[in-house]
C-alpha positions in Angstrom: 152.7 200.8 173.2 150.4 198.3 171.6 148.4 199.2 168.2 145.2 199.5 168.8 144.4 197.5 166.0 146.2 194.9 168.1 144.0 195.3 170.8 141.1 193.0 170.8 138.6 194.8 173.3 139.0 197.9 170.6 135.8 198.8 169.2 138.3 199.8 166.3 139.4 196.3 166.0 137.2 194.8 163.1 137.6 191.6 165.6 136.4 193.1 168.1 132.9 191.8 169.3 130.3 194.0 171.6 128.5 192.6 173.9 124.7 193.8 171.9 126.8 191.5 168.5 123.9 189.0 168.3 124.1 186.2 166.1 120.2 185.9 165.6 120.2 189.9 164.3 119.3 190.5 161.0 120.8 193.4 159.8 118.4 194.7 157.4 114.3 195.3 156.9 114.2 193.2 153.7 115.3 190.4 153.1 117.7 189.5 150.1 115.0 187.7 147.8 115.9 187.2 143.7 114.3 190.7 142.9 116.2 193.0 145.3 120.1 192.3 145.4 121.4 196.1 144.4 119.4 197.3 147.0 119.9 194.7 149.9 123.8 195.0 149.3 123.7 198.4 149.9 121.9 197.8 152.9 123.7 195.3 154.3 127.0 197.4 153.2 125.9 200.1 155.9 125.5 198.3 159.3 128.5 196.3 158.5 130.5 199.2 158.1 129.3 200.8 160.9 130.2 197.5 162.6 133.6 197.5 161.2 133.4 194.0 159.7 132.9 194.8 156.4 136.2 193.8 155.8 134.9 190.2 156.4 132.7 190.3 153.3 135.0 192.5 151.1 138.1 189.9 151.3 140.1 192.4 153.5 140.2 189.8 156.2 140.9 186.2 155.5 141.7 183.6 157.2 145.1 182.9 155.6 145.8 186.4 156.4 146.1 185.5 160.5 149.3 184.4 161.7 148.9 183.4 164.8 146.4 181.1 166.8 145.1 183.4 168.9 143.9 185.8 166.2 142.8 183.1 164.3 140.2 182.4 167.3 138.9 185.8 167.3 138.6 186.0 163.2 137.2 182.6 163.4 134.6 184.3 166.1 133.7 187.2 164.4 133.8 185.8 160.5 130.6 183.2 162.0 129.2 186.0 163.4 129.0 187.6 160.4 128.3 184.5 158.2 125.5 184.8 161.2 124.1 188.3 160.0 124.2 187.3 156.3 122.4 184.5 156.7 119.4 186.0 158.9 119.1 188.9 156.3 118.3 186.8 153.2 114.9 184.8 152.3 115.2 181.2 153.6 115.5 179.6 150.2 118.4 181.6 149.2 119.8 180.7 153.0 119.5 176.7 152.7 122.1 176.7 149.4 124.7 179.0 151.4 124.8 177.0 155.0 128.0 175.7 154.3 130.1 178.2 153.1 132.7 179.0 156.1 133.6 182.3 155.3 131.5 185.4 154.9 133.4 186.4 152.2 133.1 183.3 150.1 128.8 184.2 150.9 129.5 187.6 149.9 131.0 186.6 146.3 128.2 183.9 145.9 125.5 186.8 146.0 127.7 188.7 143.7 128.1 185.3 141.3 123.9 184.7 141.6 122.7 187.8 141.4 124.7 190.8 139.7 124.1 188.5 136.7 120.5 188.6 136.8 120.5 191.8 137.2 122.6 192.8 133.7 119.2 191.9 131.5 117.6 194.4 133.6 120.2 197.0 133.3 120.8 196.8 129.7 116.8 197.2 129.2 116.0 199.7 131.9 119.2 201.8 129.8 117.4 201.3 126.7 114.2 202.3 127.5 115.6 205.8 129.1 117.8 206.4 125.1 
């Protein structure tokens, strides 16, 4: 018997696609702008779990990780569609210096790179304000 995981019509299979998986969704009420990063990851963590592609973003999944031309297809399929849903869920500013990333993942880690930075001034003086 097959694993399910190898089973691309799975809804357990993160390369599985349903048919509602729109590439012009955006998966969040707010936009990623440079003032909200903590809270837009966290937002966009959520529906792409529930989605089961988080593994896209996270590095999980990788390209060099298929073997075979036939799951390369679908990861290729459902890595743009998540490049899709990142890109729809961030200000358009942000979005014109990412359109040519290829993988979600390497969008992922630029957020990470631009903002967590910005946001350690913050940090250090919202903690020193509180002592």
């Amino acid at each position: 018997m097959a694993n399910s995981n190898d089973d691309f019509n799975n809804g357990n299979n993160p390369y599985y696609l349903h048919q509602f998986d729109n590439p012009g969704m955006s998966m969040v009420t707010q936009p990623l702008t440079n003032d909200n990063y903590n809270s837009w990851k966290r937002s966009m963590a959520m529906p792409l779990s529930a989605k089961n592609k988080l593994d896209f973003v996270d590095g999980s999944i990788t390209a060099h990780a298929v073997t075979d031309q036939v799951r390369y297809r679908f990861w290729k399929r459902a890595n743009n569609l998540v490049n899709s849903w990142l890109l729809n869920s961030i200000s358009k500013d942000i979005a014109a210096s990412l359109i040519f990333h290829s993988c979600a993942a390497d969008i992922w880690k630029d957020f990470e790179d631009r903002f967590q930075q910005n946001n350690a001034p913050r940090v250090f003086h919202l903690k020193k304000k509180i002592t």
